[in-house]
C-alpha positions as CSV (number, residue, x, y, z in Angstrom):
1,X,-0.3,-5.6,29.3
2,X,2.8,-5.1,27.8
3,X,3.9,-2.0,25.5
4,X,3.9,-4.6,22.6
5,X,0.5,-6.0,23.2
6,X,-1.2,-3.1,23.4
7,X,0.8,-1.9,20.2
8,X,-0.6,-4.7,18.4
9,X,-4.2,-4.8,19.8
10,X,-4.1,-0.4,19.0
11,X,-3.3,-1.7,15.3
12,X,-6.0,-5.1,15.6
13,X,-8.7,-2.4,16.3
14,X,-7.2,0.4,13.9
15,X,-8.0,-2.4,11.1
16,X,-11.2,-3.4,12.3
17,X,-12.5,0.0,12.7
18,X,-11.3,1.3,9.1
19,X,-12.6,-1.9,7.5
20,X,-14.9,-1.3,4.3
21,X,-17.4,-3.1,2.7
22,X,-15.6,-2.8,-0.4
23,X,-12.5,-3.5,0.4
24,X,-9.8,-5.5,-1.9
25,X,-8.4,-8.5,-1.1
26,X,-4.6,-8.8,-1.4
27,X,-4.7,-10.9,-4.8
28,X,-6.7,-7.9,-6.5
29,X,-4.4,-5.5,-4.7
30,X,-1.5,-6.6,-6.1
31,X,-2.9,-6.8,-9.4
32,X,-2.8,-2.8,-9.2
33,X,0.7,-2.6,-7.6
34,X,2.5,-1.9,-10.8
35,X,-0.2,1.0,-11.7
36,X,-0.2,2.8,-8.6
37,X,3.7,2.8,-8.2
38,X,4.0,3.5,-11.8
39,X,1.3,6.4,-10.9
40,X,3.0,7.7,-8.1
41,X,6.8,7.7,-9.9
42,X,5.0,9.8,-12.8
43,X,3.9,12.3,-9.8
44,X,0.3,11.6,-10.2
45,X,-2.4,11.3,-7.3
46,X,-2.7,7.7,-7.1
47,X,-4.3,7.6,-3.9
48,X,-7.7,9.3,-5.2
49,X,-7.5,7.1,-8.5
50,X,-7.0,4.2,-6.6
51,X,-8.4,4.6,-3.1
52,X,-9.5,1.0,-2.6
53,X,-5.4,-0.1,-3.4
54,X,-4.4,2.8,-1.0
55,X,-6.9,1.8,1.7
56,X,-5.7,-1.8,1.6
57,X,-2.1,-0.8,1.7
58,X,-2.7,1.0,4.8
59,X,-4.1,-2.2,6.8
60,X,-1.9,-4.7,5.3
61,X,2.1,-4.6,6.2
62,X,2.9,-7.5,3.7
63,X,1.0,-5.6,0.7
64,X,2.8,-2.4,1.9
65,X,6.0,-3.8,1.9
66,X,5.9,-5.6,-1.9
67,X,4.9,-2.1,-3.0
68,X,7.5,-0.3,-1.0
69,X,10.3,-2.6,-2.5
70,X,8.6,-2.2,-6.0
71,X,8.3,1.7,-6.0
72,X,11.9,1.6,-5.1
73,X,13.0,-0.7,-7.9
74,X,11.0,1.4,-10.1
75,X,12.7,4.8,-9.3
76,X,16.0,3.4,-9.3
77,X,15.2,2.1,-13.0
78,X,14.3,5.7,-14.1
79,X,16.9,7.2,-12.4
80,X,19.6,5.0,-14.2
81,X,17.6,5.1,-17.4
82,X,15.7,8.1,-18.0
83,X,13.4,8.4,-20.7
């Protein structure tokens, strides 16, 4: 097995062993993108109000990567516009 492979099937069964009952799709988690970011940016503990959007963002690279680019947008805008 390559280094790759077993990368992959370490992350397949990372997922599958972390999975929840409740868990949130990725529709309803990006519903709550602009909360938690907006959350986080503010220096608030978003990750205990919204576990469920910080559990799915954790298993899911493309849900991860929309916030990441979001966040970042959102910083930039308060750092060339403060309030």
């Amino acid at each position: 097995m390559t280094e790759i492979q077993s990368d992959s099937l370490r992350k397949l069964l990372h997922r599958i062993l972390t999975t929840r009952p409740e868990e949130l799709g990725c529709e309803t988690c990006c519903e709550e993108l602009g909360l938690l970011a907006e959350l986080e940016s503010r220096g608030e503990d978003a990750a205990s109000l919204l576990p469920l959007v910080r559990l799915h963002l954790e298993n899911c690279q493309s849900c991860n990567e929309e916030y990441s680019a979001l966040l970042t947008a959102l910083k930039e805008a308060q750092s060339t516009n403060p309030l």
